[in-house]
C-alpha positions as CSV (number, residue, x, y, z in Angstrom):
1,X,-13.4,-9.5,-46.5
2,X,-15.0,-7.4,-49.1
3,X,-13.3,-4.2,-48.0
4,X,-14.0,-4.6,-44.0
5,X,-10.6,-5.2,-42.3
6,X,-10.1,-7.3,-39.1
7,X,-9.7,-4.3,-37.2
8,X,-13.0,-2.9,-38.1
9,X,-14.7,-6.1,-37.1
10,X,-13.1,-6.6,-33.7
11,X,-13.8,-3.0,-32.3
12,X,-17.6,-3.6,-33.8
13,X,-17.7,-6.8,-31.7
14,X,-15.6,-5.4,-28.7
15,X,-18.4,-2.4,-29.0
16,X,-21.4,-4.9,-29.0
17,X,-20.3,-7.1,-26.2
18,X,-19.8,-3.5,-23.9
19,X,-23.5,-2.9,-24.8
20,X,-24.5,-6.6,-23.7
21,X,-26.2,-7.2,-20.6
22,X,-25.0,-11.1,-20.9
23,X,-22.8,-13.7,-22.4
24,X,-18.7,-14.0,-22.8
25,X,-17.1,-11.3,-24.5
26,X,-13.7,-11.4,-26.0
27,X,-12.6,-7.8,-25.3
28,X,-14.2,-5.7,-22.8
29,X,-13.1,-1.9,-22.3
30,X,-13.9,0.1,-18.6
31,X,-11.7,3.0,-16.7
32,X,-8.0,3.5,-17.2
33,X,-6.2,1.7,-14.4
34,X,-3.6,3.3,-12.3
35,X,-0.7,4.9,-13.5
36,X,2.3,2.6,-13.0
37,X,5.6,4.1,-11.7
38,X,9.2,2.8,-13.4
39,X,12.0,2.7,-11.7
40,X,15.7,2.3,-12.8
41,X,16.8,3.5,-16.3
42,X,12.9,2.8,-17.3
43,X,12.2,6.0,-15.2
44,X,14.5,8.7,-16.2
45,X,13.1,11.5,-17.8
46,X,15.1,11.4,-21.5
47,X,14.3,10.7,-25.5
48,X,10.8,13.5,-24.8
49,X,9.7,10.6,-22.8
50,X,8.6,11.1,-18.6
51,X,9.6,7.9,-17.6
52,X,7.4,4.7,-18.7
53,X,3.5,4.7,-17.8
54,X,2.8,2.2,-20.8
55,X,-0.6,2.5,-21.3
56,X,-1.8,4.9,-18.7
57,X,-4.9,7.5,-19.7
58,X,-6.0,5.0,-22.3
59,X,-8.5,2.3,-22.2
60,X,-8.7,-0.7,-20.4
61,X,-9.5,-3.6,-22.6
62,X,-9.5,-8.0,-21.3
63,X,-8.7,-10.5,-23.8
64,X,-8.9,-13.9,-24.1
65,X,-7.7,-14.7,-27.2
66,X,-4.3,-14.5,-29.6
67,X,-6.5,-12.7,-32.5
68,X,-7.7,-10.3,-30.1
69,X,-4.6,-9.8,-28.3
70,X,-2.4,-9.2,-30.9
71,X,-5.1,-6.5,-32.8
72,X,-5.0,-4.3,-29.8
73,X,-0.9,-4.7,-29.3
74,X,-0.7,-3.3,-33.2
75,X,-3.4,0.1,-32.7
76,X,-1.4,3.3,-32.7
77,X,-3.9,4.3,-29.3
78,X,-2.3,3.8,-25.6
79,X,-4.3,0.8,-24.4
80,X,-3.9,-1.4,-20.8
81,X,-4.2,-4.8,-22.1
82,X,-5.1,-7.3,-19.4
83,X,-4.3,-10.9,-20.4
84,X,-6.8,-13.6,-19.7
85,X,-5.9,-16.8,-20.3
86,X,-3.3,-18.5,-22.6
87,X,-2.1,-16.8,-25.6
88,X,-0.9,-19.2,-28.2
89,X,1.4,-17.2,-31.0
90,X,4.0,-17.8,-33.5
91,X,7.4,-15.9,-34.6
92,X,7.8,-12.0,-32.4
93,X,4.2,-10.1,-32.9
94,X,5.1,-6.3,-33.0
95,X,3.4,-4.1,-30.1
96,X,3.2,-0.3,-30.7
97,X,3.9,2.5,-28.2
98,X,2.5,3.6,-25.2
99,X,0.8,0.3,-24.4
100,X,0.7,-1.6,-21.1
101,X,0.2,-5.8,-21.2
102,X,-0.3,-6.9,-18.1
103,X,-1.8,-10.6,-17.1
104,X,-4.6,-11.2,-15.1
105,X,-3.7,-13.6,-12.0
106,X,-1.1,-15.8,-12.1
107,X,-1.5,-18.0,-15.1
108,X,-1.8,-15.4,-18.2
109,X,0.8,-16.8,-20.7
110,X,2.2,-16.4,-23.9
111,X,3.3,-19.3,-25.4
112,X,4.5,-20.1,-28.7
113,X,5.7,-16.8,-30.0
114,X,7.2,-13.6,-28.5
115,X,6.4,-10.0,-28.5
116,X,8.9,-7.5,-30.5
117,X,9.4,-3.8,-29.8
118,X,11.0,-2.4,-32.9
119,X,11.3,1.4,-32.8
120,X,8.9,1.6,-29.9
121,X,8.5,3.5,-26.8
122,X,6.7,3.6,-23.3
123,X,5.7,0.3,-23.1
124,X,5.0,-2.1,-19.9
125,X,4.9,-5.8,-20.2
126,X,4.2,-7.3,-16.5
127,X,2.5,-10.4,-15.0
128,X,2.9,-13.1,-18.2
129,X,4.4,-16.3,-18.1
130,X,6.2,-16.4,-21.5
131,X,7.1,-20.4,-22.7
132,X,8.2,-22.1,-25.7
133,X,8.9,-18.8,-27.8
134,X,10.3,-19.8,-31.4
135,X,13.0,-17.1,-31.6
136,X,13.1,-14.3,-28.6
137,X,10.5,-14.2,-26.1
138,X,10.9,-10.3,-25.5
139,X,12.9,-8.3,-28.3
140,X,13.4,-4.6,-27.3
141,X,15.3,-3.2,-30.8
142,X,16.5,-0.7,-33.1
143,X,16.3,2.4,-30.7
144,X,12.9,1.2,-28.9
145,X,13.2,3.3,-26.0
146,X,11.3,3.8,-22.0
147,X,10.6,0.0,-21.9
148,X,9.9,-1.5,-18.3
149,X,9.9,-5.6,-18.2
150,X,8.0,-6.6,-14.8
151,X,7.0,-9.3,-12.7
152,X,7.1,-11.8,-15.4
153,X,8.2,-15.8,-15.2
154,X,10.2,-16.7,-18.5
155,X,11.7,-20.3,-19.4
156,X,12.2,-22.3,-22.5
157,X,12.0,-20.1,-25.6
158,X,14.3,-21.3,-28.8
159,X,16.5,-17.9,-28.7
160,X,16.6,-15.3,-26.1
161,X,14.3,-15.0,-23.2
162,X,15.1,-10.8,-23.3
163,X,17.0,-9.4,-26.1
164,X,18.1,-5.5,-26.0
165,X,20.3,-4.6,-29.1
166,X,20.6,-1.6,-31.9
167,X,20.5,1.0,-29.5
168,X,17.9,0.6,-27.1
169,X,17.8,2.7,-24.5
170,X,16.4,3.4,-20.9
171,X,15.0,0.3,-20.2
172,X,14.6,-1.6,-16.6
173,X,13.7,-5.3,-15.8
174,X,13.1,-5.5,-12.4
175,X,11.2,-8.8,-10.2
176,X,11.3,-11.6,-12.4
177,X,11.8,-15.1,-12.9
178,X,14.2,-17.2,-15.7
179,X,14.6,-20.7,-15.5
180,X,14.7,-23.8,-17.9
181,X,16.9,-22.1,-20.5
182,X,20.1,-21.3,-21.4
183,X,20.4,-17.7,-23.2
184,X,18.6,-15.3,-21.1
185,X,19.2,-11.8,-21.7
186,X,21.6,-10.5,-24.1
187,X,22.5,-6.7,-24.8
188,X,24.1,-5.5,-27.9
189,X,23.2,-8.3,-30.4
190,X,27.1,-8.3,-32.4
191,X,30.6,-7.4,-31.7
192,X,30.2,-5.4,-35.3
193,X,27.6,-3.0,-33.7
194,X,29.7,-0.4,-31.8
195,X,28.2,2.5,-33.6
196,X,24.4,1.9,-33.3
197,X,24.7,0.8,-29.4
198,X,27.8,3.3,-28.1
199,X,26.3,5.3,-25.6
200,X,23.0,3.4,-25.4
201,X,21.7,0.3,-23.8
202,X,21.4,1.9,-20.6
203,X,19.5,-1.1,-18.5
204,X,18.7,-1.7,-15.0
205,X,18.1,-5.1,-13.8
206,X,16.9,-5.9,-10.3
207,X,15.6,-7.7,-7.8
208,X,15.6,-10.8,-10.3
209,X,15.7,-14.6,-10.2
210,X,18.2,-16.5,-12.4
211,X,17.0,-19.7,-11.5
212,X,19.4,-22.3,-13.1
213,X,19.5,-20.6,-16.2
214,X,23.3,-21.0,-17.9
215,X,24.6,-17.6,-19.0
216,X,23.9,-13.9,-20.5
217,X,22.7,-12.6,-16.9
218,X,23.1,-10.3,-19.0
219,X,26.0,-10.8,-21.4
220,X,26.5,-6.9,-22.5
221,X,28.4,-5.1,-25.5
222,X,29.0,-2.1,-25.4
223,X,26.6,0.3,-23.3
224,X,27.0,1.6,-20.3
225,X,26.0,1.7,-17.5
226,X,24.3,-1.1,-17.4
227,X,23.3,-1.5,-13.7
228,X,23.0,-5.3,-12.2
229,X,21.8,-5.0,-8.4
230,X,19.7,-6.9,-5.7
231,X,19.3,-10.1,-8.2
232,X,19.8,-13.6,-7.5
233,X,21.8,-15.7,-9.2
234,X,21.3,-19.2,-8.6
235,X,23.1,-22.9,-9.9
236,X,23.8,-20.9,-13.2
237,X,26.2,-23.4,-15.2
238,X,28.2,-21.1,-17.7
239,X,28.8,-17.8,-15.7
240,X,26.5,-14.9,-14.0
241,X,27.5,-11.5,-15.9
242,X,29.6,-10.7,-19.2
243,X,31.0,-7.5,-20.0
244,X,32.8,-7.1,-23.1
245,X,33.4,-5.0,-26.1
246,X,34.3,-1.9,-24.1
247,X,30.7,-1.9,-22.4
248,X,30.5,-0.3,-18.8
249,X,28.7,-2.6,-15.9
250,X,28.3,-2.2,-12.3
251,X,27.7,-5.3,-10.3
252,X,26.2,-4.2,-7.3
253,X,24.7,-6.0,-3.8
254,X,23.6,-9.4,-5.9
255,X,23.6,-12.6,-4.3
256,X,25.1,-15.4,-6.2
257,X,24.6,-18.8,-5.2
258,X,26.8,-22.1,-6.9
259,X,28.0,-19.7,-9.6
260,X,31.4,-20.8,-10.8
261,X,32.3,-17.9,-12.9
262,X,30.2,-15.0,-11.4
263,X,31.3,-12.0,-13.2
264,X,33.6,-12.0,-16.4
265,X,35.3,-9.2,-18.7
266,X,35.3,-10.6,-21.8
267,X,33.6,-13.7,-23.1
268,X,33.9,-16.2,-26.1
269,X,35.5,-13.8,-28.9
270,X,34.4,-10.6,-27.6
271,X,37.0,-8.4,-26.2
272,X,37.3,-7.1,-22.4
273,X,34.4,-5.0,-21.2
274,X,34.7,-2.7,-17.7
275,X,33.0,-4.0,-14.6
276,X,33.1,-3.1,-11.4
277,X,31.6,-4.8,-8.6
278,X,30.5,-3.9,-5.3
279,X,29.1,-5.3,-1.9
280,X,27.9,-8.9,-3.4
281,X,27.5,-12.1,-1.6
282,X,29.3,-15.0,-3.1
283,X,28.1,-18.5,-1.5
284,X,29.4,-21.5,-3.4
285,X,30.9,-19.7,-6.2
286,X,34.3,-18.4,-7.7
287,X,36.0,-15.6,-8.3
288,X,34.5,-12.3,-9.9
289,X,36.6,-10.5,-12.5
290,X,36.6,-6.5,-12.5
291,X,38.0,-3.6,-14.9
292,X,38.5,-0.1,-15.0
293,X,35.5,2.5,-14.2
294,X,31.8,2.3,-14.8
295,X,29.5,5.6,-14.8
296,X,27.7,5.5,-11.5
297,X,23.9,5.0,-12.2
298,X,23.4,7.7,-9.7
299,X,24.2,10.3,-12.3
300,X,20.8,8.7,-14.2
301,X,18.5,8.3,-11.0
302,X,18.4,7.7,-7.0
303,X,18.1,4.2,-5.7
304,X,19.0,2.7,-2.5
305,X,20.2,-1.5,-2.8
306,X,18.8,-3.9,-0.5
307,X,20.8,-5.5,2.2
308,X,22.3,-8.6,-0.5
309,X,22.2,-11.1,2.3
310,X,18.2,-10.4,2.2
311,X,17.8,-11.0,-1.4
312,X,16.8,-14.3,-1.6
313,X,14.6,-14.6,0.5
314,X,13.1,-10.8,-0.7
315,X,13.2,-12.3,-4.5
316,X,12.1,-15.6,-3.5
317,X,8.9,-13.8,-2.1
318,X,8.6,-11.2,-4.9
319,X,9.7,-12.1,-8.3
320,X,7.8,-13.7,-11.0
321,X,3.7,-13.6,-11.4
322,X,1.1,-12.9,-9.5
323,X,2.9,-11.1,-7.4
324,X,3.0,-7.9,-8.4
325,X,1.7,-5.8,-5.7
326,X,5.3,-6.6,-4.4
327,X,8.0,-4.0,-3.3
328,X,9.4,-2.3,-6.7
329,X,12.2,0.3,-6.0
């Protein structure tokens, strides 16, 4: 492009649509939006990192295409991003730190592809459907840090819907919706890994919807604690939660719903990992298997569990897009 890179020419163009009185523009920039507060591991002060506000004290920019998109995941600056429209990608698209992608509505998607936060920190990702990704939809990796996945609907991707392996740390994905896969969110990618991933992949996970999705609810190696409270589990087919390889997870006022194997230590070839669980509903559903002593997520942050016979009818209500005005502690 005889020496102008894409970059230049987008932020000339996002700069010429601002100054137009008229006509479509593909990225328009105005006021910061409102700090967003984390909750769960996501919050924690740790790492030189104030919990997660994505984003926040940067500019405001609304895209409505992939090119465009992408660009402003991959500038070094904290940006909001608001999503308009369908995103059509391929393979995981990187996205730098301290951004915040959030859709517009209820029927901002990304389809195709997935997003992959590799040494990253502070990000958001809320409001997107994600569909038909060709390997992960959402990859949080090699000691990405302060990430908050919320308010999203997630189904059919070719891997993972979530991955967090290689020793992420303090992340939370709280308020959304899985269905029409099998995978869904894994932690620790290998049995091998015990020395990147010991005493990381702290996660919360809350107030989700498992919606007929088979396994990995999550299936965890290694960290600890991983925290699992107020979700629904629903009609899943292989089992709700695995903990193996040694990793530390508390099971906490869930609701699970038809969910033959609910909780297991140990899974396929991976050795026994320590669960404990704690005030859960079981409707429909077997047995749940427990081990040893977890670290009480109470040492990382305050929370106070919803009443598990209200969850599905609070998740039902909350989770997934276009809801995200909805209750988030």
């Amino acid at each position: 492009m005889d020496g102008i890179s894409r970059r230049t020419l987008l932020a000339g163009a996002a700069a010429t649509a601002l100054a137009a009185s008229a006509g479509p523009a593909r990225a328009t920039a105005r006021a910061a939006a409102p700090r967003a507060t984390a909750d769960g591991f996501a919050g924690v002060t740790a790492l030189g990192q104030n919990g997660t506000t994505g984003g926040a004290g940067g500019s405001v920019v609304t895209v409505r295409d992939a090119e465009t998109f992408l660009d402003y995941c991959d500038r070094d600056e904290p940006y909001v991003i608001q999503v308009d429209g369908v995103m059509r990608i391929s393979s995981k698209q990187g996205v730098r730190s301290n951004k915040t992608i959030v859709g517009i509505g209820s029927n901002a998607e990304i389809t195709g592809g997935g997003l992959d936060l590799y040494r990253r920190q502070n990000v958001i990702i809320r409001n997107l459907r994600f569909t038909g990704a060709d390997d992960d939809a959402i990859s949080v990796q090699q000691s990405s840090h302060h990430i908050w996945i919320d308010h999203n609907d997630l189904s059919g991707g070719a891997d993972g819907l979530i991955d967090i392996v290689r020793g992420a740390d303090y992340v939370t994905v709280s308020w959304n919706r899985f269905h029409d896969h099998s995978k869904t969110a894994l932690l620790g990618h290998s049995d091998a890994n015990g020395s990147q991933d010991r005493g990381k992949l702290r996660v919360t996970f809350h107030h989700n919807l498992f919606d007929g999705t088979a396994q990995r609810h999550p299936r965890v190696r290694f960290g600890e604690p991983i925290h699992v409270y107020n979700n629904h589990f629903r009609n899943n087919t292989l089992y709700g939660v695995a903990s193996t390889e040694d990793a530390g997870v508390l099971v906490e006022a869930n609701y699970f719903e038809n969910v033959a194997h609910p909780i297991y230590s140990g899974y396929d070839e991976s050795g026994p990992g320590r669960v404990v669980e704690r005030n859960n509903v079981y409707v429909g559903s077997g047995t749940p298997a427990t081990l040893g002593t977890v670290v009480e997520p109470r040492t990382y942050y305050a929370y106070t569990p919803d009443d598990p016979t209200a969850v599905p009818s609070l998740v039902s209500a909350g989770a997934g897009v276009g809801r995200t005005q909805g209750r988030t502690s």
